[in-house]
N, C-alpha and C positions, 0 to 999 in steps of 0.2 A: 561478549557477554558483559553486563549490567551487576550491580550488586543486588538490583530487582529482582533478577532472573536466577537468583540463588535463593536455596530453601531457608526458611525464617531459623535464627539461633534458636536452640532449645533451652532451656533450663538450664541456668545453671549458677553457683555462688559467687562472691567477690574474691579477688585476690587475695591469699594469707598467705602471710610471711613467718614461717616455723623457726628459721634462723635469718640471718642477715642474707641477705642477696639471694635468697631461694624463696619462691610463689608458687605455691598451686591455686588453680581454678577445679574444682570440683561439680557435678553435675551428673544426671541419671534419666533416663526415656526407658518407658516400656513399648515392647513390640507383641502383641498377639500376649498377653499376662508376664509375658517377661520382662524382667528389669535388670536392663547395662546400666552400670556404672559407669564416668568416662574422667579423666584428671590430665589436665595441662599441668607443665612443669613451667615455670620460667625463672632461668638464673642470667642472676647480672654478673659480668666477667666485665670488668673495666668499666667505660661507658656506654656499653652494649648489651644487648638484652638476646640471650639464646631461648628460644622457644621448643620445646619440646613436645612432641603428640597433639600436636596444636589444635583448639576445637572453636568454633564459630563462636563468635560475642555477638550480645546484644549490645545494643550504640551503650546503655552504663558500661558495660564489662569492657568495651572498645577503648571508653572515658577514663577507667581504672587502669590499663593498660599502660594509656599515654602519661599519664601520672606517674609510673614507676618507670619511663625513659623511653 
């Protein structure tokens, strides 16, 4: 499997930082009038970055990523 062959990222905002070493990505898709919410966590522990609920980027959001490690 290809990165091609994977469905397109959806929606969603840039990385914030509420405190030091803590990020969320925020974003939202309706299905049939409904609306999900959906929030990636990512906390830096040393020089490593743990990802939590992790959700598809678009190549910016991919870009923002690489930036914080």
């Amino acid at each position: 499997m290809t990165t091609s062959d994977l469905p397109p990222a959806l929606p969603h905002g840039a990385p914030s930082e509420p405190i030091p070493g803590l990020h969320f990505v925020t974003g939202a898709f309706s299905i049939s009038g409904l609306r999900f919410s959906r929030a990636m966590t990512i906390v830096r522990e040393d020089a490593r970055l743990i990802i939590v609920n992790s959700v598809r980027l678009s190549d910016a959001g991919l870009a923002a990523l690489d930036q914080l490690g």
